[in-house]
C-alpha positions as CSV (number, residue, x, y, z in Angstrom):
1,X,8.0,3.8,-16.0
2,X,8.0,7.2,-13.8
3,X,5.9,9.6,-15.7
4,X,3.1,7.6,-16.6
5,X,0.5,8.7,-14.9
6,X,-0.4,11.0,-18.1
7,X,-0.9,7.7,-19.7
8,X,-3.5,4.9,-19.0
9,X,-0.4,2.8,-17.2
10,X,1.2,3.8,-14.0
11,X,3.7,2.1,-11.5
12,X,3.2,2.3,-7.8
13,X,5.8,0.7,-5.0
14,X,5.2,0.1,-1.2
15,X,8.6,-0.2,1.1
16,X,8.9,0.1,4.5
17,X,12.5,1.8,4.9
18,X,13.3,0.6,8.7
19,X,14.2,5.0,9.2
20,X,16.8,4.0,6.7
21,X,18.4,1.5,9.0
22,X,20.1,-1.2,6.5
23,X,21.1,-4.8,6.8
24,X,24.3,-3.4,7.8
25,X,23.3,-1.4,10.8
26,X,24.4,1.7,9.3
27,X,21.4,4.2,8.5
28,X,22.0,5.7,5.0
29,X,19.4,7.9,4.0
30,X,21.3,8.2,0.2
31,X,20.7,4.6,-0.2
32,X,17.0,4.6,0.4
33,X,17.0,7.5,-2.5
34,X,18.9,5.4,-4.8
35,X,16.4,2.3,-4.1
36,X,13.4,4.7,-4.5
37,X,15.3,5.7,-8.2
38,X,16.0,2.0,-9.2
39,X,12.3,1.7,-8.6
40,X,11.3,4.3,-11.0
41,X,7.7,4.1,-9.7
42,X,5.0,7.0,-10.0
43,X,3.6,6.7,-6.9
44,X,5.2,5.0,-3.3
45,X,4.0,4.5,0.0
46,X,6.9,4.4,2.5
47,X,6.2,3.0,6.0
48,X,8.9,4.4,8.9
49,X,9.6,7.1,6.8
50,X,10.2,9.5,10.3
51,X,11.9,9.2,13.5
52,X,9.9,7.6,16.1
53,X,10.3,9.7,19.4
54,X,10.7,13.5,19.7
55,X,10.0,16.0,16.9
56,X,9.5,12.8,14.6
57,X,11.9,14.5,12.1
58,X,11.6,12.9,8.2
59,X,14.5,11.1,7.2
60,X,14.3,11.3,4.0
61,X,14.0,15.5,4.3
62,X,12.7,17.4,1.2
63,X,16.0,18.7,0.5
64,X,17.5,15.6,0.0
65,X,14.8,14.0,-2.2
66,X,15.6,17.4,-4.0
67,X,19.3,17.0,-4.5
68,X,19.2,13.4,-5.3
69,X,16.1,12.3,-6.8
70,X,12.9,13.5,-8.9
71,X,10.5,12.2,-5.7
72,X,8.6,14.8,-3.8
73,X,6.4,14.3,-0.8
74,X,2.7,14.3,-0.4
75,X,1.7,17.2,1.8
76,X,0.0,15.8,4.8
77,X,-1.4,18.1,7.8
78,X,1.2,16.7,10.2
79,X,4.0,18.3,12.1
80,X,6.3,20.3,9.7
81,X,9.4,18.2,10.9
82,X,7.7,15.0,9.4
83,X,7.0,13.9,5.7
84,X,4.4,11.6,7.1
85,X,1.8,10.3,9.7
86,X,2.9,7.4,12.0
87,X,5.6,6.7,9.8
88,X,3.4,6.2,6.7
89,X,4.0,8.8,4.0
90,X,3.3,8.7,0.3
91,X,6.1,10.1,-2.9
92,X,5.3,11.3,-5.9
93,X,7.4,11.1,-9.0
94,X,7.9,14.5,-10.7
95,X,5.3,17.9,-10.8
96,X,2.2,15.4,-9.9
97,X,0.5,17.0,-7.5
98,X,-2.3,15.2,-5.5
99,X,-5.9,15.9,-6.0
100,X,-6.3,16.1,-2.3
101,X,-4.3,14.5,0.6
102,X,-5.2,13.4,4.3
103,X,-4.6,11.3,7.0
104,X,-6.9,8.5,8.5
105,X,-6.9,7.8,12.5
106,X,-7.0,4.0,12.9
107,X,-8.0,2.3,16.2
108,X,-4.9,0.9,17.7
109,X,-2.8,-0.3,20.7
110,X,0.0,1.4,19.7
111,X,0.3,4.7,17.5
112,X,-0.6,3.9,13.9
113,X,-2.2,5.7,10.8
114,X,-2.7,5.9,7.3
115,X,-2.4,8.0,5.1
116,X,-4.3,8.7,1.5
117,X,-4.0,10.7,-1.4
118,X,-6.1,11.3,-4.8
119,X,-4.8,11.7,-8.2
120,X,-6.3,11.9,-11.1
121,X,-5.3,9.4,-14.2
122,X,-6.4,9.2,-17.4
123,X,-10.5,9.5,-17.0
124,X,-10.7,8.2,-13.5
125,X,-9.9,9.7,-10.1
126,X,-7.2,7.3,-8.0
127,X,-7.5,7.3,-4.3
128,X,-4.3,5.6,-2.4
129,X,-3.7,4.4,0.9
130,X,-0.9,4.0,2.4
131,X,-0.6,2.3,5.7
132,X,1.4,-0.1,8.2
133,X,-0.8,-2.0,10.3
134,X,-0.5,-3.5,14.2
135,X,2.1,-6.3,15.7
136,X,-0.9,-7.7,16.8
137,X,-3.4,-9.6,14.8
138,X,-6.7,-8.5,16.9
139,X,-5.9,-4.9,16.3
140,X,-4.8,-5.7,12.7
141,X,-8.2,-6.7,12.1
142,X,-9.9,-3.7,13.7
143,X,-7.6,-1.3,11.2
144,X,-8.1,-3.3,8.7
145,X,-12.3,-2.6,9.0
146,X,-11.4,0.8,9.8
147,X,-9.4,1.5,6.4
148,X,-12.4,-0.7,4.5
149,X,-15.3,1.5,5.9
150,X,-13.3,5.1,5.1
151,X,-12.8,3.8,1.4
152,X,-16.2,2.4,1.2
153,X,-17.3,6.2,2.0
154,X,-15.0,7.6,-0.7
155,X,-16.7,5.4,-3.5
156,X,-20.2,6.0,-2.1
157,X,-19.6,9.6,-3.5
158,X,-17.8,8.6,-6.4
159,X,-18.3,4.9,-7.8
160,X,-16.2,4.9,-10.9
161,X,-13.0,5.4,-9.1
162,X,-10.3,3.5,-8.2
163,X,-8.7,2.4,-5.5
164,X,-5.0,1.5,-4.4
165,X,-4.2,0.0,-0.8
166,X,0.1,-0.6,0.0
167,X,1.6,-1.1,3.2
168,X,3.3,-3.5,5.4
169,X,0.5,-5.3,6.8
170,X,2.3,-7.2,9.3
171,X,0.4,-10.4,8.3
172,X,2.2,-13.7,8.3
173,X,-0.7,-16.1,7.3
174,X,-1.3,-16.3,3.8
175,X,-4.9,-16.0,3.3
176,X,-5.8,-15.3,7.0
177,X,-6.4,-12.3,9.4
178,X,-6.2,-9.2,8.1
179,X,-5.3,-10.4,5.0
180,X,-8.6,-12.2,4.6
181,X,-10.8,-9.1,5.4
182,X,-9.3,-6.8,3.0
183,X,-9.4,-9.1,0.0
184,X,-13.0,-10.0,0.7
185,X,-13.2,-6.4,-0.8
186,X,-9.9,-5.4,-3.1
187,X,-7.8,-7.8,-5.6
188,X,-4.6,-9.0,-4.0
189,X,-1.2,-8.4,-6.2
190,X,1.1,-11.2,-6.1
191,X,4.0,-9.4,-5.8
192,X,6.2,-11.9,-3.5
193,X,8.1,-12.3,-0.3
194,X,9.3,-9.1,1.0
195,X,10.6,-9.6,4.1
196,X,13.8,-10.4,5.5
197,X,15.6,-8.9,2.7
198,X,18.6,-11.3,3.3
199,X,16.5,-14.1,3.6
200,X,12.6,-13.3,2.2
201,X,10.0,-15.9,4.4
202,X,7.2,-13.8,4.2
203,X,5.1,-11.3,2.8
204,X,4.6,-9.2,4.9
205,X,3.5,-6.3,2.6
206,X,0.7,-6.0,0.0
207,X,-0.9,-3.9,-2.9
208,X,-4.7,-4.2,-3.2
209,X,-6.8,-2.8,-5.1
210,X,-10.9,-2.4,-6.2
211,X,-12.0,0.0,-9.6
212,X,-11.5,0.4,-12.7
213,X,-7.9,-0.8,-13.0
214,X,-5.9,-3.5,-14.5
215,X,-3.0,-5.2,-13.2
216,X,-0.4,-5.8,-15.9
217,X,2.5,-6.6,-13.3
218,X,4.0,-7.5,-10.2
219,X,7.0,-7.9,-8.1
220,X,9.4,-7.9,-5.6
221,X,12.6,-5.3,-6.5
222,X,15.4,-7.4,-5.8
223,X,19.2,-5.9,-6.1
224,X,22.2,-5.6,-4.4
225,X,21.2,-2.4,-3.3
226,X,17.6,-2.7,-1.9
227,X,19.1,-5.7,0.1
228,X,21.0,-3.9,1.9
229,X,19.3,-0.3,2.1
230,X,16.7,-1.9,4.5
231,X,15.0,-5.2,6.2
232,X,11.9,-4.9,3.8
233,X,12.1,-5.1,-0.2
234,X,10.2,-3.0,-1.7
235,X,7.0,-4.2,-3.6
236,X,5.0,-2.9,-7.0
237,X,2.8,-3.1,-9.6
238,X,2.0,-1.9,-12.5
239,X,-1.5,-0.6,-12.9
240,X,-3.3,0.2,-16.5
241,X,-6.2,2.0,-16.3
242,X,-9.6,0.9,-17.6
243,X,-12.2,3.5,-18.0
């Protein structure tokens, strides 16, 4: 599927890596790669994608992406050791360069962010979010408006675009909290339990999205592999542009 963004039908994938901490307790950068190339998505937003303390280095470093995979990094204007904001980062597969690329502030209780990218696909211009969202469900909801009133801006200016959130909300209720604000404004994709990858409970991370798209289809990816790479699955969905 990677490399249809030239087309009207496009891929994207949301997994939050755990800084490439598997089942196993053994943290195995490689693996994430090889999960990120059994998902052969166009676009993916990773969630603890850097080290928490210190410099916040990337673990998944450009020269590694290089060496074993056809992903690159959206620049972001973070710290150079990073890929990401908060964690959050967003890949692209191949010579896709983003249209423009930022980072969004969201109120919180303990450091969080999003971050968002533009591309353009076939005749309409793609704006995605990426983002992983509070423990606590009060400050869930507060990020939750935040991320809904920045979009709302974005369309303001242009209204035939389209818009893609992913992250791991941290949402256990089904149709509750967070959860509940955000779809009052974007489709939900029906992608699955994610989470625990050994034993999957809950779904605890979502694609939404509002615009002139198309879902054609949805999942959880399930293998050998991704249950061990990590304690999340990864999500996606398969997108088909409308205008």
């Amino acid at each position: 599927m990677a490399g249809g963004m030239t087309s009207r039908t496009f891929k994207v994938a949301s997994y939050n890596i755990r800084k490439a901490i598997g089942t196993d307790r053994r943290r195995k950068p490689e693996r994430i790669i090889e999960v990120l190339n059994e998902l052969d998505a166009d676009i993916i937003a990773l969630q603890e994608a850097d080290r928490r303390f210190g410099p916040r280095h990337a673990l998944l470093p450009e020269w590694l992406l290089e060496m074993h995979s056809a992903y690159r990094a959206v620049p972001l204007p973070t710290r150079i050791e990073s890929m990401g904001w908060h964690g959050n980062a967003l890949l692209v597969h191949g010579d896709r360069p983003a249209t423009s690329s930022d980072v969004l502030h969201l109120p919180c209780l303990e450091p969080r962010g999003a971050v968002t990218a533009a591309f353009d696909i076939a005749s309409i211009r793609l704006r995605v979010v990426g983002m992983h969202l509070d423990l606590s469900g009060l400050w869930r909801r507060r990020q939750a408006a935040a991320v809904v009133h920045q979009v709302d801006q974005w369309q303001d200016h242009d209204p035939a675009g389209a818009t893609i959130l992913m992250g791991d909300l941290n949402e256990w209720s089904a149709r509750r909290g967070c959860l509940a604000d955000f779809m009052r404004h974007y489709e939900l994709a029906p992608s699955g339990r994610s989470y625990h990858a050994t034993r999957q409970v809950a779904a605890l991370d979502r694609i939404m999205w509002q615009g002139a798209l198309e879902l054609v289809e949805t999942g959880v990816h399930l293998t050998p592999l991704s249950r061990r790479a990590s304690d999340h699955l990864p999500i996606w969905a398969t997108f088909e542009a409308k205008a």
